[in-house]
C-alpha positions in Angstrom: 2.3 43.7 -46.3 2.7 43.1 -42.5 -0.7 40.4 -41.8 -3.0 41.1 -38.8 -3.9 37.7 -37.3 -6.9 37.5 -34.4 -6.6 34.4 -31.8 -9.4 33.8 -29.4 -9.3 31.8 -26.3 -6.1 30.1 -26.2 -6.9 28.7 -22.4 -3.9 27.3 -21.8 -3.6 25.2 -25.3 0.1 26.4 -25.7 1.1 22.9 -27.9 -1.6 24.2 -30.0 -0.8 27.5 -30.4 2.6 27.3 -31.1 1.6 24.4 -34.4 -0.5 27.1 -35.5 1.7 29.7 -35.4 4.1 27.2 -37.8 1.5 26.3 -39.6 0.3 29.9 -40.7 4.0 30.4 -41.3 3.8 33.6 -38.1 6.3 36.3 -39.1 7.7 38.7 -36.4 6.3 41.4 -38.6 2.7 40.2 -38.0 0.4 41.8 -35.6 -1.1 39.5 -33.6 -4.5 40.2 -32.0 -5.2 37.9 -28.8 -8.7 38.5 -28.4 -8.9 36.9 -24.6 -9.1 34.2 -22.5 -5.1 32.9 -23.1 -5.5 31.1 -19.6 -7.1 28.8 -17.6 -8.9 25.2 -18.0 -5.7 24.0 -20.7 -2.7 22.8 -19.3 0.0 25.1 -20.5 -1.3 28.8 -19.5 2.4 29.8 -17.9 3.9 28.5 -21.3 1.1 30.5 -23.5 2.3 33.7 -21.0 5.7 33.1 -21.5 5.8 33.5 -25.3 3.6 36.4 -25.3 6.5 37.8 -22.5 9.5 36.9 -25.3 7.2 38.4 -28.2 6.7 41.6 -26.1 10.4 41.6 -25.2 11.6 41.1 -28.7 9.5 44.3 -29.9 7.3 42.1 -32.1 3.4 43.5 -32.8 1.4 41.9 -30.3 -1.8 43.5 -28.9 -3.5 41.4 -25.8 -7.2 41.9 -25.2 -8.9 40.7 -21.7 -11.5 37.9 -21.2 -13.5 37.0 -18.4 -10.9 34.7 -17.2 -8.4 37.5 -17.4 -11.2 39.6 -15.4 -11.6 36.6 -12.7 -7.8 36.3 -12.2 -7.7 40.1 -11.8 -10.4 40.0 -9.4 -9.4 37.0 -7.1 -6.1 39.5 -7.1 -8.0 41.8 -5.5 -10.2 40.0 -3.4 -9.4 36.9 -2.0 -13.2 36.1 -1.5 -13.0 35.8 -5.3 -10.5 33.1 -5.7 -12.9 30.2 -5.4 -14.9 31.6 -8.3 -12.2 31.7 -10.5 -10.4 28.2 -9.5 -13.9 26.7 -10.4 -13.8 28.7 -14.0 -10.4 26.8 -15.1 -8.2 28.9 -12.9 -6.8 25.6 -11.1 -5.8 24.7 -14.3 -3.2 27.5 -15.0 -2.2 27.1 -11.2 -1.2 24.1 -11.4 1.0 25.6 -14.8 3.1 27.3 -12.4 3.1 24.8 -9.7 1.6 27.3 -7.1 -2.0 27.0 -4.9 -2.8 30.5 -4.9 -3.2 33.5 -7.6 -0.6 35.3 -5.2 1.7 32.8 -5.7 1.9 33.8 -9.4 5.2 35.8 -10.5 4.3 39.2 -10.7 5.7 39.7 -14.4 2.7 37.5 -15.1 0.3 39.5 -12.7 1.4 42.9 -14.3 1.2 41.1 -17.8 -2.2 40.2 -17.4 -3.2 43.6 -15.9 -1.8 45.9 -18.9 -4.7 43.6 -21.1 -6.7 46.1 -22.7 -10.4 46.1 -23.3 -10.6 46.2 -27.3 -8.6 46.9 -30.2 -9.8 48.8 -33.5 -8.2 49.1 -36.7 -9.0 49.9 -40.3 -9.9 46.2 -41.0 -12.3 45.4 -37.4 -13.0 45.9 -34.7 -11.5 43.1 -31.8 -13.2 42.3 -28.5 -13.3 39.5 -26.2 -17.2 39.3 -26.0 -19.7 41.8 -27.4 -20.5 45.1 -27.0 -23.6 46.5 -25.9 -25.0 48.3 -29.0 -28.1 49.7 -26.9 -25.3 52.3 -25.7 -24.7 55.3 -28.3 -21.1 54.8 -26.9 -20.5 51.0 -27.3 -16.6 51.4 -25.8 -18.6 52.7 -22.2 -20.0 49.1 -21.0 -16.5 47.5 -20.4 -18.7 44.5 -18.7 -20.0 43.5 -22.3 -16.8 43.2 -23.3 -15.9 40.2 -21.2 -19.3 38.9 -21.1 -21.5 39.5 -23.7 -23.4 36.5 -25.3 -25.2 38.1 -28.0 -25.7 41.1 -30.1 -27.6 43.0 -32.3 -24.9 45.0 -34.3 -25.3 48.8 -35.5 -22.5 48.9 -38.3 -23.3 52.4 -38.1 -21.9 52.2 -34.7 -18.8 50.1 -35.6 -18.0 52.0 -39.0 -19.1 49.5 -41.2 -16.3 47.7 -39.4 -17.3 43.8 -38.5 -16.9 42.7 -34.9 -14.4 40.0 -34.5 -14.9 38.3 -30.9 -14.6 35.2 -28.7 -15.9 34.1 -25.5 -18.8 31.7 -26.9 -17.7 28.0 -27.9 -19.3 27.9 -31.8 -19.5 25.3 -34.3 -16.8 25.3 -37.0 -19.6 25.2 -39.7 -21.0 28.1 -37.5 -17.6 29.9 -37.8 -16.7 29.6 -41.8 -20.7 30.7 -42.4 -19.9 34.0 -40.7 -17.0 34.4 -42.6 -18.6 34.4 -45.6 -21.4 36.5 -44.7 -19.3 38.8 -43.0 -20.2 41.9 -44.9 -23.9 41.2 -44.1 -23.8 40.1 -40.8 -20.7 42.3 -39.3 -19.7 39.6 -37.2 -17.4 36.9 -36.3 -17.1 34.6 -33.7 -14.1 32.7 -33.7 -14.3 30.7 -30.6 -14.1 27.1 -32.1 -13.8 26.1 -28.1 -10.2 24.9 -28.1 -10.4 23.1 -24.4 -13.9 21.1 -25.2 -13.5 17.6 -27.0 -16.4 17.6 -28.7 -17.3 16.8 -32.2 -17.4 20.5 -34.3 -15.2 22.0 -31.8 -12.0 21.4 -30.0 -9.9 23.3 -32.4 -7.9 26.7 -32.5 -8.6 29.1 -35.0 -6.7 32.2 -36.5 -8.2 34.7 -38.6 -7.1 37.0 -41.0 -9.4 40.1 -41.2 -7.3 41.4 -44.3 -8.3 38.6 -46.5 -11.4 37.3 -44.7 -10.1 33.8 -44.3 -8.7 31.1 -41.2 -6.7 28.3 -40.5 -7.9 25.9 -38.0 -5.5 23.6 -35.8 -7.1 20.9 -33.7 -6.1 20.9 -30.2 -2.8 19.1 -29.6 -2.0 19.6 -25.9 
């Protein structure tokens, strides 16, 4: 059976990603779900953009989902009044990746890449978003600003099918993390933001999770 895998807030970590991709023993029949934030504040965004490229060019199952770093990139893009906001957020980070001063200056495969993100991603399993959603909406796929922001939520599974929530965006304790695994049935959520990028004792570590069999492997950040 082909394995869904979620990945959340990569930023950059591309030394990381790749061990964990060994170390979950990644098949090109997988589907993996990047739930956001794959740039910025790590060294190694172009590299992290690169092998998402040769995974898309290959055919292999890969569905990207946008973060607010995604969303900052996009809008210093479109308004150049918004670069500073987003160099500030990480974004000199991945600049300096591909040896450029500007968000112009980034290849336009890259650009186009990161525009085609989509907002969330559903299956039979989950549902996948960067953030939240904004259950106070009957519609919770309308507020497309929760979705790259949201800190909290107060989740309808009546809403979501039943279906848990499996998000990013919010740095959380590892001991945080496997507690909402086990409880996901109850709770209908998982956060699993272990915050890569920040060396700090119950983080620093890259997570994938497997909403099939309700369990993760952890790799500690290597870049």
């Amino acid at each position: 059976m082909s394995r869904t895998i979620a990945i959340s807030d990569i930023h950059g970590c591309f030394l990381t990603l790749e061990k964990l991709l060994h170390n979950i023993n990644y098949q090109p029949t997988d589907h993996l779900v990047i739930l956001g934030d794959s740039i910025d504040r790590g060294p190694r965004s172009k590299e992290v953009l690169d092998l998402f490229l040769s995974m898309q060019v290959k055919g292999q199952a890969l569905t990207i989902l946008r973060g607010n770093h995604e969303v900052m990139f996009l809008d210093a893009l479109r308004d150049p009044g918004m670069e500073p906001r987003f160099i500030r957020a990480g974004g000199d980070a991945m600049l300096r990746s591909f040896g450029v001063r500007s968000v112009w200056d980034v290849p336009i495969v890259y650009s186009d890449m990161i525009r085609k993100t989509i907002d969330y991603f559903k299956d039979e399993n989950a549902l996948y978003v960067h953030a939240g959603f904004n259950f106070s909406n009957e519609d919770i796929f309308f507020d497309r600003e929760s979705m790259y922001w949201e800190r909290e939520m107060d989740i309808d599974p009546v809403k979501t099918g039943g279906r848990p929530v499996i998000h990013g965006h919010t740095p959380t304790l590892l001991t945080s993390i496997e507690k909402m695994i086990r409880l996901r049935d109850l709770d209908h959520e998982i956060n699993i933001d272990n915050g890569c990028v920040f060396e700090r004792e119950g983080f620093n570590q890259l997570i994938a999770y497997f909403p099939q069999t309700n369990h993760f492997v952890v790799q500690k950040n290597c870049d």
